[in-house]
N, C-alpha and C positions, 0 to 999 in steps of 0.2 A: 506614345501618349505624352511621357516629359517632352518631348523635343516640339510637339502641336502645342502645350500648351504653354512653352518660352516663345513659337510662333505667336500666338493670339498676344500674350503680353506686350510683345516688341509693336504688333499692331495697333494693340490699344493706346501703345506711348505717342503714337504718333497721331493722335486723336485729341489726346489733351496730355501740357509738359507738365501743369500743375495737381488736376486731380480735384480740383475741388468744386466742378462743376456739378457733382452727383455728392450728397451728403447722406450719409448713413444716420440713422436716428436709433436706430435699436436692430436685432440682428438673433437669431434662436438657432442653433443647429442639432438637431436631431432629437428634439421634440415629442414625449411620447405622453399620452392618456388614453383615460379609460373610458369606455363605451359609451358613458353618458356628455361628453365631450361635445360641446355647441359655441358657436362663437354668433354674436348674430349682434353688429353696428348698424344700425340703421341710416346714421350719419360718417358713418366711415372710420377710419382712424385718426383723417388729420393728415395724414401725406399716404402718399403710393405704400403699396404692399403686396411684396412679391411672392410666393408659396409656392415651395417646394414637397409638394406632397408624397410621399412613401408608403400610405396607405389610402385600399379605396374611400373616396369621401363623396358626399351628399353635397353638394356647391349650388347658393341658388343665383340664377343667371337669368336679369331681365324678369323676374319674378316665378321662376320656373325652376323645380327643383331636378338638377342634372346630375345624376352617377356616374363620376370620372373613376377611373383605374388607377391604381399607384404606378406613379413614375409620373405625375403629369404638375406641367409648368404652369403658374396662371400666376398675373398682377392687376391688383386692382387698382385704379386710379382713382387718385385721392376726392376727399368728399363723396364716393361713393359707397353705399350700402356694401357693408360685408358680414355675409351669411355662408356659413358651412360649418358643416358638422362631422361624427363619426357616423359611419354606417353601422345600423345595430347589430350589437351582438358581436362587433368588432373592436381592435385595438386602434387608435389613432396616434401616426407615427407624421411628422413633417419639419423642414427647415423651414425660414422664415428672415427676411428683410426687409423693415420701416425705412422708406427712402424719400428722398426731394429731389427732382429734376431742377436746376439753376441752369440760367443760360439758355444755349439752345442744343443741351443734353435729351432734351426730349423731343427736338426735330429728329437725331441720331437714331433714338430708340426707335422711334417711328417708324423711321428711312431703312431700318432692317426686315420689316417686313411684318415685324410684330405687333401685337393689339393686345391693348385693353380689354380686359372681360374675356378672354380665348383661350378656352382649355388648351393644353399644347401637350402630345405625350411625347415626351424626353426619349433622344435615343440613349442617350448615356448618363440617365441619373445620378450615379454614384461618381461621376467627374464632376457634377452640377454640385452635389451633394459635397464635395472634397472643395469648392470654391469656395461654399459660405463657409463652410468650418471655417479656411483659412479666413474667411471675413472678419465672423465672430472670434479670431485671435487674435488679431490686429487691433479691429475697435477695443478690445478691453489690454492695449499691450501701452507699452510708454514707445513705440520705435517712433524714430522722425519722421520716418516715410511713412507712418501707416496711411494716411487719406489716401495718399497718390495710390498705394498697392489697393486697399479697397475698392477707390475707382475702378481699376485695371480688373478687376475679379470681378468684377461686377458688368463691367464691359465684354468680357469674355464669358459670358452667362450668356446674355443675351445676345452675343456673335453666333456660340453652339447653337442654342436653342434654334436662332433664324433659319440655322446650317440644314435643318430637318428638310429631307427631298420633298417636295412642293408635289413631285410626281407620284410619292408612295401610296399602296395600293390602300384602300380605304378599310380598315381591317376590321370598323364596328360593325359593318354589314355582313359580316363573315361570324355565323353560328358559335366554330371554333374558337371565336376572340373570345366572345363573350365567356365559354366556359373556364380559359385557359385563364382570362384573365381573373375570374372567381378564386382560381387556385393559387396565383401568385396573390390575391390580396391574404389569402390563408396564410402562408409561408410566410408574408411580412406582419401580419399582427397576429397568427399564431407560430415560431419559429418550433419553438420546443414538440412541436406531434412530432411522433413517430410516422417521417415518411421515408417511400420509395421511389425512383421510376417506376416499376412494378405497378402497386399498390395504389399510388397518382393515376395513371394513364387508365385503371380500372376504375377509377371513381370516376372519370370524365367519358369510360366506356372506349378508349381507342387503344391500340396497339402502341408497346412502348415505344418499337423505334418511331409510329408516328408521333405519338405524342411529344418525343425529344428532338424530331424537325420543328415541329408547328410552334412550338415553345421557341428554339432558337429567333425561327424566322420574326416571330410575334416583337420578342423582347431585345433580342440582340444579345443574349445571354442562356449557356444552357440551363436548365434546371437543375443537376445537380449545384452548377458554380454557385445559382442566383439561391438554393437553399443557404449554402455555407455563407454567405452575405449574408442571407437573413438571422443566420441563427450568432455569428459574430459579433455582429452592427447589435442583436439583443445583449448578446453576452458583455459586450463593450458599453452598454448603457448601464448596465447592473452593475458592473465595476465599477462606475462612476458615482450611482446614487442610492446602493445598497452598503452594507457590511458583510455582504455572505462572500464565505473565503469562494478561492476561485473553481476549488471542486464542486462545490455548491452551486456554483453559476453556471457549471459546465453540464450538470447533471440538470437544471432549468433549464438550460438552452439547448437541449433536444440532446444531448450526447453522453454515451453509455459509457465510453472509455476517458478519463482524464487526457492521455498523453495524447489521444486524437484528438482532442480539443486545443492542445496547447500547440500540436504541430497546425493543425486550421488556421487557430487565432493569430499565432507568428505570422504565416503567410499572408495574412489579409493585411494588418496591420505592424509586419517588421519588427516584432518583441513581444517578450511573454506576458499573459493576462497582471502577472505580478507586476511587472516592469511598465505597463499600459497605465494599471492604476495609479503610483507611484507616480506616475508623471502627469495626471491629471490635477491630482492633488499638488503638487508645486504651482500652475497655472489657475486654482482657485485664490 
């Protein structure tokens, strides 16, 4: 994965030496409300808007309201209406880029395959997801380079996303999606339930080991892994915008034992919920 994504970089440099062809205006990462959560422009924002969503959302498209899945790509083009909401009864969780095409940054964009208005589901969110962050660190840093890196992340966004096989099999037609996708949108706006393999694959009615194929195949991720992402990515937001000490946030974000939580969180994230906090707070 580092070595694809010093790949993509190296490609992007060779697309533009400046970087200042794509201008960032505003920039969100990891994004979270509550159920009554609606955003609804009728005149747009004012420039392009690109949404990376992490939970399922309500998106209205052409006047038509569409139920996308979490994990799913979409940019709106500027001066157009933008509507979307939370799905009821759910948590809304999403990244987020205000942008300007200059130049002829936006023949590029185009020339990859991708569109305006086009729900797009992400094979690899959480690398998508790891782009804006570093986005959103840059726009709010003093380095000399941040435009050009910006560019570059922003280029390599939409490289991945185009990269999605044209051939793959159409998996909203398939029964299974729909249910499996029900349950990961659970798992991202509710982390904290108490689940299983087990316990899962009997709420959806199928046998575990199939459940834990159809899961992979669906998502690119197993179930347990894409749980412990969910309940992390929560617990790493509560560190950031709470006060409850980190047992506190371990025992909210779904986990019975402390030291299981703190070996989880090390691994996702390379240091302890302590040390996570701590270094959020220096970057505010």
């Amino acid at each position: 994965m580092y070595y694809d994504f010093l790949y993509g970089i190296l490609n992007a440099y060779k697309k533009s030496k400046r970087g200042e062809e794509l201008k960032i205006n505003n920039v969100g990462y990891n994004h979270c409300h509550d159920s009554d959560f609606y955003i609804d422009r009728p005149m747009g924002s004012g420039d392009n808007l690109l949404l990376l969503l992490k939970s399922e959302t309500i998106i209205t498209i052409d006047g038509k309201d569409r139920r996308v899945p979490a994990g799913t790509f979409f940019v709106y083009r500027r001066n157009v209406p933008q509507c979307y909401r939370c799905v009821p009864g759910s948590t809304f969780s999403n990244d987020w880029v205000h942008f300007d095409f200059e130049n002829d940054e936006e023949e590029q964009f185009l020339s990859l395959g991708l569109k305006y208005g086009n729900p797009v589901e992400a094979d690899d969110m959480f690398f998508l997801s790891f782009c804006i962050k570093k986005i959103a660190s840059e726009m709010y840093s003093s380095n000399k380079n941040r435009k050009i890196s910006m560019y570059h992340y922003m280029f390599l966004i939409f490289s991945k996303v185009s990269e999605r096989p044209s051939g793959k099999k159409d998996v909203k037609n398939d029964n299974y999606y729909e249910m499996l996708s029900t349950i990961r949108s659970k798992i991202y706006s509710r982390p904290y339930e108490k689940r299983s393999v087990e316990s899962t694959a009997h709420e959806v009615r199928m046998s575990p080991s199939n459940f834990q194929h159809l899961y992979k195949k669906y998502f690119n991720v197993s179930f347990i892994n894409d749980l412990i992402i969910s309940r992390t990515e929560y617990a790493a937001m509560l560190l950031q915008t709470t006060n409850l000490s980190p047992g506190e946030i371990a025992h909210q974000s779904g986990y019975n034992h402390y030291a299981h939580f703190v070996r989880q969180f090390g691994r996702r994230f390379d240091m302890s919920p302590t040390e996570y906090r701590k270094s959020k707070s220096k970057e505010k």
